[in-house]
C-alpha positions as CSV (number, residue, x, y, z in Angstrom):
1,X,-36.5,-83.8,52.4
2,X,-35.1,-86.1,49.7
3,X,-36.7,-87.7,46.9
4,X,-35.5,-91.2,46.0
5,X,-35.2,-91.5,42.1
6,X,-37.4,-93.8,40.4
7,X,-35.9,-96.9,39.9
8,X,-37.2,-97.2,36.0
9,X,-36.5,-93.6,35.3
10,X,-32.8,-94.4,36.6
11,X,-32.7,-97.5,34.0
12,X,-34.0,-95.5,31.5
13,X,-31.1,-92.4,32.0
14,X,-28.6,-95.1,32.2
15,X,-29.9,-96.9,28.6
16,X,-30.0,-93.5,27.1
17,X,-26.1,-92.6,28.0
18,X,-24.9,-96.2,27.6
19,X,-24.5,-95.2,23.8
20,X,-22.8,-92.1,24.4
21,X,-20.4,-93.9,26.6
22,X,-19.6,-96.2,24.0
23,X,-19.4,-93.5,21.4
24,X,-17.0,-91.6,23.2
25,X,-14.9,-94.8,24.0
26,X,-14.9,-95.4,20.1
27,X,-13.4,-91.8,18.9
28,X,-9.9,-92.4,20.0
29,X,-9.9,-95.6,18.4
30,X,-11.4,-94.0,14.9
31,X,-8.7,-90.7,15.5
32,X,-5.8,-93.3,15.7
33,X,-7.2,-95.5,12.8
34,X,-7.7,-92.2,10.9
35,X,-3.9,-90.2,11.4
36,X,-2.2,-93.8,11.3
37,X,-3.5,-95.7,8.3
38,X,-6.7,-94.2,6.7
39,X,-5.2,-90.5,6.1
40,X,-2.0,-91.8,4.8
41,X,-3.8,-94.1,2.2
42,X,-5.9,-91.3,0.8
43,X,-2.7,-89.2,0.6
44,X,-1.0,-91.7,-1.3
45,X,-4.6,-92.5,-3.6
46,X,-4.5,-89.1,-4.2
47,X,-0.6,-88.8,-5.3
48,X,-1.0,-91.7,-7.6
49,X,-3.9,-91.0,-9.2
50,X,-2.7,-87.4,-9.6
51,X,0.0,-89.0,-11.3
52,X,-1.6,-91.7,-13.3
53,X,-4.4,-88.6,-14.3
54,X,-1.0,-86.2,-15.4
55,X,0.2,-88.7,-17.4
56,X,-3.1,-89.2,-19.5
57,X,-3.0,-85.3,-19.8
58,X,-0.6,-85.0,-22.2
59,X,-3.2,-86.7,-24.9
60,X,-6.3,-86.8,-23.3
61,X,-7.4,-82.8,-24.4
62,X,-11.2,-84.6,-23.6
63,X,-10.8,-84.6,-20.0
64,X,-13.0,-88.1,-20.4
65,X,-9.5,-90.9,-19.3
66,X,-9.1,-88.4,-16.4
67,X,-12.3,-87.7,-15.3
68,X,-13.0,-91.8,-15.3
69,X,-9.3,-92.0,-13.0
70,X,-11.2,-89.1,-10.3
71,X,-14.3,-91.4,-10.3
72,X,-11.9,-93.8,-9.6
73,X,-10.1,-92.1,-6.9
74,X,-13.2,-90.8,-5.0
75,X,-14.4,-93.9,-4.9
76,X,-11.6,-95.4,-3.0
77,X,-11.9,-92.1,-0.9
78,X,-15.0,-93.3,0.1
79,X,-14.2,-96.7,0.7
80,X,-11.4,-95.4,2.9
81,X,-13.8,-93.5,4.8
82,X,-15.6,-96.9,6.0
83,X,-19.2,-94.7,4.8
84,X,-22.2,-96.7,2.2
85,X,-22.9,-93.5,-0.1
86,X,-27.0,-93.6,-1.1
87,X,-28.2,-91.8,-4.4
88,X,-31.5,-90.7,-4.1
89,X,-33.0,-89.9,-7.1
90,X,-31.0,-91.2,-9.6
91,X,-33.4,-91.0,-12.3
92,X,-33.8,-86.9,-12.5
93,X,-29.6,-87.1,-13.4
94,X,-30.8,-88.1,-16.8
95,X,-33.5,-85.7,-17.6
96,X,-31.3,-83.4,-19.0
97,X,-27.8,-84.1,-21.2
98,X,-26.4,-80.5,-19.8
99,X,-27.3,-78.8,-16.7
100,X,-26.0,-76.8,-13.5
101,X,-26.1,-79.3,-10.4
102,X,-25.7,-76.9,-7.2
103,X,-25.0,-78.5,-4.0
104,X,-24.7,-77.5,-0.5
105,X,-20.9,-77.9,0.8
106,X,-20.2,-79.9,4.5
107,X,-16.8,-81.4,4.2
108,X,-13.7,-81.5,2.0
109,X,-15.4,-85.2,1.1
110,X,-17.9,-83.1,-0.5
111,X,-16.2,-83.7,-3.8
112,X,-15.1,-87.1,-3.7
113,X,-18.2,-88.3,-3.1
114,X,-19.8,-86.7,-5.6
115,X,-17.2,-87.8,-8.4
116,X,-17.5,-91.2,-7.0
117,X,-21.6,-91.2,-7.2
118,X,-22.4,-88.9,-10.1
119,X,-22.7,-91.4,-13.3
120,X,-21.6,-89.0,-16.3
121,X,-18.5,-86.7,-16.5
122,X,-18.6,-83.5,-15.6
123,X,-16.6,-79.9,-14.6
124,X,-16.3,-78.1,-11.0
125,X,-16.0,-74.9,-10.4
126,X,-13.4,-74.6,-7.3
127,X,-11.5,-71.7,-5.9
128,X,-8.5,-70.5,-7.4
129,X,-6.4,-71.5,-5.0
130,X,-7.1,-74.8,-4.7
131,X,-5.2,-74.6,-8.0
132,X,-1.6,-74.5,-6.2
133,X,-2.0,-77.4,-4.6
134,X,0.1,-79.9,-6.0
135,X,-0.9,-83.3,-7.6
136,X,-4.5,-81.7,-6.3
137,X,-4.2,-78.7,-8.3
138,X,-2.7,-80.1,-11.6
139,X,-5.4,-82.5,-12.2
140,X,-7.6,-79.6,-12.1
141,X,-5.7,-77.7,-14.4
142,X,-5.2,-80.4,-17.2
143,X,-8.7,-81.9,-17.2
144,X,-10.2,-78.7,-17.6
145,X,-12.1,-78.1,-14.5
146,X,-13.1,-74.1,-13.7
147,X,-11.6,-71.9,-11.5
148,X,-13.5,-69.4,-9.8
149,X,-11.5,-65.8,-9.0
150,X,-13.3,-63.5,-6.7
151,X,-10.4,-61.1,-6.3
152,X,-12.3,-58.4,-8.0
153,X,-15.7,-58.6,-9.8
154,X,-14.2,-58.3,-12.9
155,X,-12.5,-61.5,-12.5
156,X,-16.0,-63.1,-10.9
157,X,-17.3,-62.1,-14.3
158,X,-14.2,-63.7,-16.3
159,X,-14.6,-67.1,-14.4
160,X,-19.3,-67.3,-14.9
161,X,-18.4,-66.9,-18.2
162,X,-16.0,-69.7,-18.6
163,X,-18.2,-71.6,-16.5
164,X,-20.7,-70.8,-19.6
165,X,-18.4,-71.5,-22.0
166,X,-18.2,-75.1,-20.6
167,X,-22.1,-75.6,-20.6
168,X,-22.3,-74.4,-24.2
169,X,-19.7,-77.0,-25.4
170,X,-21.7,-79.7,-23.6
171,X,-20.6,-80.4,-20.1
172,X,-22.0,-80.4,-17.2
173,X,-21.3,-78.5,-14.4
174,X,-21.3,-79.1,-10.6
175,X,-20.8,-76.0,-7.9
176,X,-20.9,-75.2,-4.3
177,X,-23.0,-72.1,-4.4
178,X,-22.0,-71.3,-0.9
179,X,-18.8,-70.7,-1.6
180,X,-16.7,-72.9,1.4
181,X,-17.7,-75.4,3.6
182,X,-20.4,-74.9,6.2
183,X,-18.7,-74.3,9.9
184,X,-21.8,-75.5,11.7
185,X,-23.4,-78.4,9.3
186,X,-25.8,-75.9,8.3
187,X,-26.7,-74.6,4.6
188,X,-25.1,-71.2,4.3
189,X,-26.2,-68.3,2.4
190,X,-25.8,-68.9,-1.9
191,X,-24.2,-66.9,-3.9
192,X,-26.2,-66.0,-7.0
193,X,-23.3,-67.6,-9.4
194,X,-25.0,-70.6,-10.7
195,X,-28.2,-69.2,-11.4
196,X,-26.3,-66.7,-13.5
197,X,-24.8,-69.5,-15.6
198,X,-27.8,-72.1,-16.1
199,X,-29.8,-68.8,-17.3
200,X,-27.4,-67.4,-19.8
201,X,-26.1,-70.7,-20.9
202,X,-30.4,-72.1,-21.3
203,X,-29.6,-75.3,-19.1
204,X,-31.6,-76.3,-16.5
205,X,-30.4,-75.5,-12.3
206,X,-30.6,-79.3,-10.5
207,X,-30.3,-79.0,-6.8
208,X,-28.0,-81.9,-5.0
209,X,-28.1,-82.5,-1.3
210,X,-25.4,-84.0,0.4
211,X,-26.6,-85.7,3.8
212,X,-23.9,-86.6,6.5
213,X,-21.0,-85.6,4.9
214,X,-20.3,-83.1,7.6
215,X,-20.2,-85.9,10.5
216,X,-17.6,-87.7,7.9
217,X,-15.1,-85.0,8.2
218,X,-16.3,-81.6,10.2
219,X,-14.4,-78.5,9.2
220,X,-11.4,-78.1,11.0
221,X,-11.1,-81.6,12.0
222,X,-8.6,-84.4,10.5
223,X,-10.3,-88.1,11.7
224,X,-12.8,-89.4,9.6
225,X,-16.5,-90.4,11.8
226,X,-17.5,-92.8,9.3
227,X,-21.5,-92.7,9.0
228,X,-24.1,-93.3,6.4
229,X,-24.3,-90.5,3.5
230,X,-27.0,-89.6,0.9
231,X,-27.1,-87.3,-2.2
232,X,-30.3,-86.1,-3.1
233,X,-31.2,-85.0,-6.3
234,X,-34.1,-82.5,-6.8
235,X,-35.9,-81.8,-9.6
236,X,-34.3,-80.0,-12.1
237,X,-35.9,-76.3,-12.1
238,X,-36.5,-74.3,-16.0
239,X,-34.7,-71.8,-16.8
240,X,-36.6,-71.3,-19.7
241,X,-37.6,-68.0,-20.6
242,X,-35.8,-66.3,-17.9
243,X,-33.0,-63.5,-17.7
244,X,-30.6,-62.7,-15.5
245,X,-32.1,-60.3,-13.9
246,X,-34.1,-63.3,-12.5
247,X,-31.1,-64.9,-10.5
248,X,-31.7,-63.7,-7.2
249,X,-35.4,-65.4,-7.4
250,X,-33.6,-68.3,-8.5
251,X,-31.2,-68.7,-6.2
252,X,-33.2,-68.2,-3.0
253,X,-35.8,-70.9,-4.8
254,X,-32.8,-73.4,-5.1
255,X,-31.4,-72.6,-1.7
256,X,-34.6,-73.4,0.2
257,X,-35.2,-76.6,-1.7
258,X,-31.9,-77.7,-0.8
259,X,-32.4,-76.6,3.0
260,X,-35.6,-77.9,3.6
261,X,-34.2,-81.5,1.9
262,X,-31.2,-81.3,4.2
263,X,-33.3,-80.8,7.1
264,X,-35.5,-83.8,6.2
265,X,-33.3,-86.3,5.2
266,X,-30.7,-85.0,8.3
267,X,-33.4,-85.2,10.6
268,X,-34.8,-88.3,9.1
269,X,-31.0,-89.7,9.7
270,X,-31.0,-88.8,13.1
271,X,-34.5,-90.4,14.2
């Protein structure tokens, strides 16, 4: 015998994958949009700027004229990828004059939106190699960003302490304690770096969530999905009176904050 399907449950299946349809019918258009016009204008964005940001490097020792042309690059980053960018939190960024922001790590727009957002000048610690490449890599090495080398724990050692160095002399310091980009969208395991470096240089450990960044620009993908993205700012955690034989405890602490704020505000997103 055969059932007849319910008239109003058929409506209903047909409402739900209407907006599916639609979405799918929208990707090629976004994929062309993206290879033709939008990935060609950050290319060039990023060449001139790299250029304009040289330039100011042969007299700006500060870093402060080249860290004012990245804001200004990420932010037409952002605007190329068609996304609104929503700081939540804004008011625990001034707490402290010098602290370690840790944030989870989605999508090579991880850092543009983040230079775009984040209202004060600051440092990144980045791999090594992102130091060969060109226009990219220059800017990092004349403004004075920190390079991380985990070639051999001798050099991991080398680079925390430049990374302390930086703190000491008043700057503050934004890492990706994961260490590369998350393949799935999901916070990864952290690695115990930053905690290491906001305990021996006294500065507070401020957790940063970034929210949607991962449906911008999914690893291993080259189109942009533009979609609504937040940054999250936590509340900055003591490092007073600690050692560093408490930065495991610290890091697992600042991991599941910034887990348990992904999930809500991801989820939150998604309803």
């Amino acid at each position: 015998m055969t059932l007849s399907p319910n008239p109003a449950e058929v409506d209903e299946v047909r409402q739900e994958e209407a907006p599916r349809g639609k979405r799918r019918r929208k990707k090629p258009a976004i994929r062309w949009l993206t290879y033709f016009l939008l990935l060609p204008l950050v290319s060039l964005a990023t060449i001139a700027f790299g250029c304009v940001s040289l330039v100011c490097g042969l007299w700006d020792r500060s870093g402060r004229q080249q860290h004012a042309i990245a804001h200004v690059w990420a932010k037409v980053l952002v605007m190329l990828s068609l996304s609104r960018v929503e700081l939540i939190g804004r008011e625990k960024l001034h707490l402290h004059e010098v602290a370690v922001y840790a944030s989870n790590h989605l999508s090579y727009y991880d850092t543009p939106v983040l230079f775009a957002t984040l209202p004060f000048q600051f440092r990144i610690m980045a791999k090594q190699s992102l130091w060969k490449i060109p226009f990219i890599g220059w800017y990092l090495h004349r403004s004075g960003q920190v390079a991380v080398d985990q070639s051999s724990s001798r050099s991991a050692v080398t680079s925390l302490s430049r990374g302390v160095a930086a703190l000491k002399a008043g700057l503050p310091l934004v890492i990706f304690p994961e260490g590369g980009r998350a393949a799935d969208g999901q916070t990864q395991a952290f690695l115990s770096g930053c905690a290491f470096m906001a305990i021996k240089a006294g500065v507070p450990l401020v957790p940063l969530t970034l929210v949607g960044t991962y449906e911008l620009l999914p690893i291993h993908t080259l189109y942009l999905n533009p979609c609504p993205l937040k940054i999250v700012v936590g509340d900055p955690i003591s490092t007073a009176g600690m050692t560093t034989r408490d930065a495991d405890a610290l890091t697992q602490r600042l991991f599941e904050t910034i887990r348990e704020t992904y999930r809500e505000h991801h989820d939150g997103s998604a309803r």
